[in-house]
C-alpha positions in Angstrom: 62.3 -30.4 39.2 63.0 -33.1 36.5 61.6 -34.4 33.8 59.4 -37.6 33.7 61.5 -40.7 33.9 60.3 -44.1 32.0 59.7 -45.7 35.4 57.0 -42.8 36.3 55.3 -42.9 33.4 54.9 -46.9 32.7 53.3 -46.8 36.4 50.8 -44.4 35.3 50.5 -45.6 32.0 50.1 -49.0 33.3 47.5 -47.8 35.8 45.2 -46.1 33.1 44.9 -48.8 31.3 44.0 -51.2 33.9 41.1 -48.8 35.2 40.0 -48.3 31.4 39.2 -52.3 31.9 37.8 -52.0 35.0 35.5 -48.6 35.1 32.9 -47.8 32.9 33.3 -45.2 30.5 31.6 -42.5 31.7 33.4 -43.1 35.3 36.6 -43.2 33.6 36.2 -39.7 31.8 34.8 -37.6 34.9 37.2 -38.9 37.1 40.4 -40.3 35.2 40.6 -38.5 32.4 40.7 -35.1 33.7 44.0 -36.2 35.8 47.7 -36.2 34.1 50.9 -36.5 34.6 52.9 -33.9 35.7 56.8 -33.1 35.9 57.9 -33.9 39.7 60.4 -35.5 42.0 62.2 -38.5 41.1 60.8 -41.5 42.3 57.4 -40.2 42.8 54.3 -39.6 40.9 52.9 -35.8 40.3 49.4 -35.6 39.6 47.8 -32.4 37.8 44.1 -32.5 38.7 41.2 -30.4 37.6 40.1 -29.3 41.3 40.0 -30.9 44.8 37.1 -32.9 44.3 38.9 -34.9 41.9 41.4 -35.1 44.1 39.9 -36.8 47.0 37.6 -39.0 44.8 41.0 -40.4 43.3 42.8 -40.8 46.9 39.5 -42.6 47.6 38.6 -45.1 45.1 41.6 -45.8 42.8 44.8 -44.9 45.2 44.8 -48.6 46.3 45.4 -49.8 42.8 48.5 -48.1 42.2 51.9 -49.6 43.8 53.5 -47.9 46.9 54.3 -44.7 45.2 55.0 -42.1 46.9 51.9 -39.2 45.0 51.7 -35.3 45.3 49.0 -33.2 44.0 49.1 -30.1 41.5 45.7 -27.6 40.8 45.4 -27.4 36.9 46.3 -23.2 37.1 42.6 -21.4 37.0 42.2 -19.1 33.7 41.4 -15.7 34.8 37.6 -15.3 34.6 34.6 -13.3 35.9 33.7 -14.5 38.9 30.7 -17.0 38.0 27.2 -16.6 39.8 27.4 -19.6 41.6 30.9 -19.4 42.9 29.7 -18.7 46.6 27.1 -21.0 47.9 23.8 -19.2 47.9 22.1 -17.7 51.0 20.2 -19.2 53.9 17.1 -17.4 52.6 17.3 -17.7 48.7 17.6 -21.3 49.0 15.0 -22.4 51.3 12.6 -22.9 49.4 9.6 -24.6 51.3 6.2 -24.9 49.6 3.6 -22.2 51.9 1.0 -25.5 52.7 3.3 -28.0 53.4 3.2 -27.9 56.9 1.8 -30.1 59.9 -1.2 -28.1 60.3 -2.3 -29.0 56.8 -1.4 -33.2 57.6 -4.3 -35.4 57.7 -3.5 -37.6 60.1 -4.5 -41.5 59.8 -3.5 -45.0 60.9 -1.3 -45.4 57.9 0.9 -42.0 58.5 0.4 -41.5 62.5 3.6 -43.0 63.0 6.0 -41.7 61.0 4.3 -37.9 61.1 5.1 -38.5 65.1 8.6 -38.7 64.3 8.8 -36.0 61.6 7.3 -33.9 64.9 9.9 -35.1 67.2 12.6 -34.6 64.8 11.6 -30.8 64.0 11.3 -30.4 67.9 14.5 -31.9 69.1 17.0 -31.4 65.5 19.7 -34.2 65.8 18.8 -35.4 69.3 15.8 -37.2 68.2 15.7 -39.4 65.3 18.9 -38.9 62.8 18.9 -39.5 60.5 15.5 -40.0 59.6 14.3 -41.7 56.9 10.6 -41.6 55.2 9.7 -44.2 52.4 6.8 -44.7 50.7 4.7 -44.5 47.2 4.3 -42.1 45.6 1.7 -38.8 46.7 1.6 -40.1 49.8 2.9 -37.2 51.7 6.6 -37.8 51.9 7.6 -33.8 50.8 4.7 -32.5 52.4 6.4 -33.6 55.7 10.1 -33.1 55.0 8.9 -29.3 54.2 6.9 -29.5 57.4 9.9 -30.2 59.1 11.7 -27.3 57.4 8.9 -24.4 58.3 9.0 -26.2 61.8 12.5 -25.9 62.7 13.0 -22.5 60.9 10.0 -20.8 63.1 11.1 -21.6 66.3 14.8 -21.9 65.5 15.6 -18.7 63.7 19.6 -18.8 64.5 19.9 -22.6 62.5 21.1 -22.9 58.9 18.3 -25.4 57.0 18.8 -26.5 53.7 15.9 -28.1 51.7 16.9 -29.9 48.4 16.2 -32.1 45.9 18.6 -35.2 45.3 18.8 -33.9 41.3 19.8 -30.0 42.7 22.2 -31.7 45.2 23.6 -33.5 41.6 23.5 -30.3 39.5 25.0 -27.7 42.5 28.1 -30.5 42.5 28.0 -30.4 38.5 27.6 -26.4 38.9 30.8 -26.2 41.2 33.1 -28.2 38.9 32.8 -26.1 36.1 33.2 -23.4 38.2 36.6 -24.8 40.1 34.5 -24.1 43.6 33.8 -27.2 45.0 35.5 -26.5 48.3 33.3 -23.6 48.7 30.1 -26.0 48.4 31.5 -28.6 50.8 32.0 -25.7 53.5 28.5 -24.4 52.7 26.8 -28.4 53.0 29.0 -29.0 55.7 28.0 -26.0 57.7 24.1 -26.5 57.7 22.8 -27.8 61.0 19.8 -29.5 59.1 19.8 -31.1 56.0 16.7 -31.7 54.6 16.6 -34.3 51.1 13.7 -35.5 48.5 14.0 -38.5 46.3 17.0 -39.8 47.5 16.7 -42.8 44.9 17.8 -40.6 42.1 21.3 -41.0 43.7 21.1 -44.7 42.2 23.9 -45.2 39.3 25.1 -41.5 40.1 28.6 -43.4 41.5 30.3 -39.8 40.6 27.8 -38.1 43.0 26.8 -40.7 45.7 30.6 -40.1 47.4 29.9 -36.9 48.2 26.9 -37.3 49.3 28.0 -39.7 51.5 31.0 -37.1 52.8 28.4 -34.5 53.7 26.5 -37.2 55.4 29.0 -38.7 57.7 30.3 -35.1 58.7 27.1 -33.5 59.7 26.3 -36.7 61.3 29.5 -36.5 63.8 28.7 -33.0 64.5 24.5 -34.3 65.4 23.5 -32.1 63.0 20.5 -33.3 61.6 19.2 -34.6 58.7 16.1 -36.1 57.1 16.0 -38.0 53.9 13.0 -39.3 51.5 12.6 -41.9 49.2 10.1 -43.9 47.5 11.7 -47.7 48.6 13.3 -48.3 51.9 17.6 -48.1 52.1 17.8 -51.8 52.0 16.1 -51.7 48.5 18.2 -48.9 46.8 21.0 -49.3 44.2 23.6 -47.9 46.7 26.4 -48.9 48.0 26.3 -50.8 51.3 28.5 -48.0 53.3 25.9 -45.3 52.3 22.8 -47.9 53.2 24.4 -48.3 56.6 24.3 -44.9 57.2 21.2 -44.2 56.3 19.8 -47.1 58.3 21.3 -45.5 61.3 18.4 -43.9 62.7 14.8 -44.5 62.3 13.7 -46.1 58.7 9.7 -44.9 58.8 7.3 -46.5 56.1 4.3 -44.4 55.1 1.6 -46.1 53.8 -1.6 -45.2 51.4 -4.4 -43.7 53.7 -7.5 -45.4 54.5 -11.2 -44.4 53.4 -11.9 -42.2 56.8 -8.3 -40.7 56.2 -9.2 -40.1 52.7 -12.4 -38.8 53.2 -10.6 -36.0 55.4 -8.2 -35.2 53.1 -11.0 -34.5 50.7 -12.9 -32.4 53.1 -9.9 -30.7 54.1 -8.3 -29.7 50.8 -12.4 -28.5 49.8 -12.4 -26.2 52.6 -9.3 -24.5 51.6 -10.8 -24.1 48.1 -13.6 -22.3 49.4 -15.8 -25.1 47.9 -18.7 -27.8 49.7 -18.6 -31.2 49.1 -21.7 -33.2 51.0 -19.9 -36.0 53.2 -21.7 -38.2 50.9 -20.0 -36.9 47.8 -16.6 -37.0 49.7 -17.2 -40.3 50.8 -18.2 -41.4 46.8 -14.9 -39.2 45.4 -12.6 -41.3 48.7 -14.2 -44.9 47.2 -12.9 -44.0 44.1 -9.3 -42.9 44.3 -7.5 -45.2 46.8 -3.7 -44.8 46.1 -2.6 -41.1 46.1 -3.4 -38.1 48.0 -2.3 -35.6 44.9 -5.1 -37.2 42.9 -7.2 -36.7 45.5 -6.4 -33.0 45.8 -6.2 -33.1 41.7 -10.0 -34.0 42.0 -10.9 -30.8 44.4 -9.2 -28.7 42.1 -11.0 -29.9 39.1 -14.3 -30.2 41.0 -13.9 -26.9 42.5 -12.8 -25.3 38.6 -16.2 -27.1 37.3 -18.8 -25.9 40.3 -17.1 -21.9 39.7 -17.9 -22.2 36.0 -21.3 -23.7 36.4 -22.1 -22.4 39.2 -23.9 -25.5 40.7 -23.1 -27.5 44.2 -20.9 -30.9 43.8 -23.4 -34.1 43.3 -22.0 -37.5 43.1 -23.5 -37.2 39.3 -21.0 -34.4 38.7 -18.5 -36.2 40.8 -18.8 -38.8 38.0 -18.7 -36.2 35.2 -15.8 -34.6 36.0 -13.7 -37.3 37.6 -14.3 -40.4 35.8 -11.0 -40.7 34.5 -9.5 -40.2 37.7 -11.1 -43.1 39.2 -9.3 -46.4 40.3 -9.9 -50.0 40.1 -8.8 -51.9 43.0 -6.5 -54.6 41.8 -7.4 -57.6 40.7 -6.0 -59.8 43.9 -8.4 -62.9 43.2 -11.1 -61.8 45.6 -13.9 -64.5 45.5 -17.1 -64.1 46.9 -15.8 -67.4 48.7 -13.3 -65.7 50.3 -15.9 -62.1 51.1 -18.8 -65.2 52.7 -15.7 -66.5 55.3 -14.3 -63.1 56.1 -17.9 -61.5 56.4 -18.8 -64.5 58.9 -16.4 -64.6 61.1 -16.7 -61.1 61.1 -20.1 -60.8 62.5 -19.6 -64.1 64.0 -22.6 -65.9 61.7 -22.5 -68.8 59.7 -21.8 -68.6 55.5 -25.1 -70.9 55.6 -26.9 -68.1 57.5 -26.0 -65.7 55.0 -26.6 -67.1 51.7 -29.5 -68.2 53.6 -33.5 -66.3 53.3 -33.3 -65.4 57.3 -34.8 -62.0 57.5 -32.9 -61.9 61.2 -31.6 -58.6 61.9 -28.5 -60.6 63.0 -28.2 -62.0 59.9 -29.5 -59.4 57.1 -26.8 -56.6 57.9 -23.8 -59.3 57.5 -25.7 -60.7 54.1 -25.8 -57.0 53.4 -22.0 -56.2 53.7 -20.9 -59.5 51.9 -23.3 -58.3 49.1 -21.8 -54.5 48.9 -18.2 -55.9 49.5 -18.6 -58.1 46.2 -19.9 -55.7 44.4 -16.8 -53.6 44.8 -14.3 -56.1 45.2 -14.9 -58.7 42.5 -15.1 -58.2 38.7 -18.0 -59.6 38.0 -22.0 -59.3 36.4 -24.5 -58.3 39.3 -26.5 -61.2 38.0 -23.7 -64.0 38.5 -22.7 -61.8 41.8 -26.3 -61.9 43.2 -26.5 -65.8 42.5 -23.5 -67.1 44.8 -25.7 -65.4 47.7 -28.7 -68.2 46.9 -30.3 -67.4 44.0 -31.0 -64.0 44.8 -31.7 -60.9 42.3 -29.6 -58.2 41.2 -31.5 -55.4 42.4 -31.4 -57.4 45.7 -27.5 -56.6 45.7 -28.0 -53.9 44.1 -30.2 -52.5 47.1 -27.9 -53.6 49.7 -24.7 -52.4 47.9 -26.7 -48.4 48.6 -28.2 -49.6 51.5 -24.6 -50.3 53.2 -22.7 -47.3 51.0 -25.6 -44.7 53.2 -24.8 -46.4 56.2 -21.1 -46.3 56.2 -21.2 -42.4 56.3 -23.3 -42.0 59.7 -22.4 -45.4 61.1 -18.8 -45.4 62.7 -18.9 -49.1 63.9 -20.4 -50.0 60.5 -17.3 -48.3 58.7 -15.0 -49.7 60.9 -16.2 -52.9 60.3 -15.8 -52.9 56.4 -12.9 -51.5 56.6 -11.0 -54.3 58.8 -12.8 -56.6 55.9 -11.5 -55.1 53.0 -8.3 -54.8 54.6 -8.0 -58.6 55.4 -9.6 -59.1 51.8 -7.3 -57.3 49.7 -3.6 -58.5 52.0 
């Protein structure tokens, strides 16, 4: 062995200085910094690094920017210490942690999540011969964990001999961060590597994590080649993420699935649903008054039947829409403002029921033409941010407790009439795209 010549350590030198331009500073301390030069062979460069990882990150991303040296690898020597907790990778059972209701009994189905719950079914059924990887996107409380757990209670009942590993994207991060300091990361790689389905929420948080998204991307591509299978989460889809395009690619391998806010009827079963496992009533009225309310997010709807079913224990009284209001006020939503005119409600509404706009700013009492007046009327009241008064005069001069009336008539309808909800439905839809 001999000591460093000039040559060796100008190459390195000149190398650490070039990356200290190039990388930021936090990627130059977790992955440059911990690296140094080491006595060697002549004519070649000997690298003393912290642990593997480090290693292959390096060989990776910043081997091409040295010349055509010839490099070997050192370990750092590893104090003698008491074996840290974490050194082995946890078992099967400690770490699969699924949530006890998360599972595709307890999924409302609707138009907006049919699809993608379809494949989260064929996935659990078939593990990487179906769908892999998969990916879910969508807002947020729309049900993206409840099925990636679904998936997990799925495979694990009727699969008792495969290794499933549910997990956060920020415990991914911190297990890595965990293994570092520990000098184990092998032993995490083998335990990741070995898992035949790979279950990941929140994916996004891997954005700007450059340190992290590499190994991510390792453990991906090998489970992948061995069809293990794996399902990942995320609230935009791949295309839209900060990562880099090799990882994208992958992930755009399989299926990309969207799931979407639910509808009112979907809503309105949720509710019903989530009451019934709370041991508490709600009238289908109520539900359908709570469902009007709070559009966007299935935890705020099950947020409402928790506080509604905390108020009607402590009072001891059954769940009116006048409680409804009470208690949930706050929780209620505002459809956004999207320009809705009753211009645009009078054209959707009569093509709709195939009238004219005449007809139904008209004084006709015609059957044909009072229940389409009637729907403009309730669909204006809830769409555009208006008085009643100035609301009620776009329809010819009529009253506001004429719209008012119709705006209850139609509300009491749309509970026992299925054509009747379906209707409104495809005309707020069209309205509010």
């Amino acid at each position: 062995m001999t000591m460093l010549t000039q040559t060796e350590s100008e190459i390195w030198d000149a190398f650490l200085k070039e990356m200290q331009e190039r990388c930021s500073k936090a990627e130059y301390q977790n992955w440059l910094a911990p690296i140094h030069l080491a006595p060697g062979k002549e004519g070649e460069l000997t690298l003393q690094v912290p642990n593997i990882f480090v290693q292959e990150y390096f060989l990776q991303n910043y081997r091409k920017n040295l010349p055509n040296i010839p490099i070997t690898f050192v370990l750092a020597e590893q104090k003698t210490a008491p074996a840290p907790v974490f050194a082995e990778a946890p078992s099967e059972t400690s770490t699969l942690k699924l949530n006890a209701h998360y599972t595709f009994d307890h999924f409302i189905e609707g138009p907006s999540n049919q699809f993608v719950k379809s494949a989260a079914i064929g996935v659990a059924t078939h593990p990487g011969r179906s769908y892999n990887p998969l990916f879910i996107h969508g807002g947020v409380g729309l049900g993206k964990t409840h099925l990636l757990h679904a998936i997990g209670h799925y495979v694990h009942a009727h699969n008792k001999k495969l290794k499933i590993q549910c997990i956060t994207t920020e415990e991914f991060i911190n297990d890595i961060v965990d293994h570092l300091k520990s000098k184990s990361v092998d032993r995490l790689k083998r335990y990741y590597r070995s898992l035949d389905v790979l279950l990941v929420d929140d994916i996004q948080f891997l954005q700007n994590r450059l340190n992290f998204e590499e190994e991510f991307c390792s453990t991906f591509e090998a489970l992948i080649h061995q069809n293990k299978q794996i399902v990942i989460t995320s609230d935009k889809p791949p295309s839209q993420l900060k990562l880099s395009e090799r990882l994208i690619a992958r992930m755009e391998w399989g299926l990309v699935a969207h799931i979407g806010p639910p509808d009112l009827e979907t809503r309105v079963a949720i509710l019903q649903h989530k009451a019934e496992m709370k041991g508490l009533r709600v009238p289908s009225k109520v539900a359908f008054f709570i469902a009007e309310h709070i559009f966007n997010n299935v935890r705020q709807l099950e947020g409402a039947i928790n506080r509604l079913s905390a108020f009607a224990r402590h009072l001891n009284q059954d769940v009116s829409e006048e409680i409804v209001e009470n208690t949930l006020g706050e929780l209620f939503q505002h459809a956004p403002d999207k320009k809705v005119s009753v211009e645009n409600i009078l054209k959707c509404v009569a093509t709709l029921f195939e009238v004219r706009e005449s007809d139904i700013t008209g004084t006709s009492r015609a059957k044909q033409v009072a229940l389409p007046r009637q729907v403009a009327m309730y669909l204006a009241k809830e769409l555009v941010s208006d008085s009643l008064m100035r609301l009620a005069s776009s329809f010819g001069g009529k009253t506001h407790s004429t719209l008012l009336h119709a705006w209850k008539k139609i509300r009491n309808q749309l509970e026992k009439d299925e054509t009747l909800k379906k209707q409104v439905q495809m005309a707020r839809r069209n309205l509010e795209s």
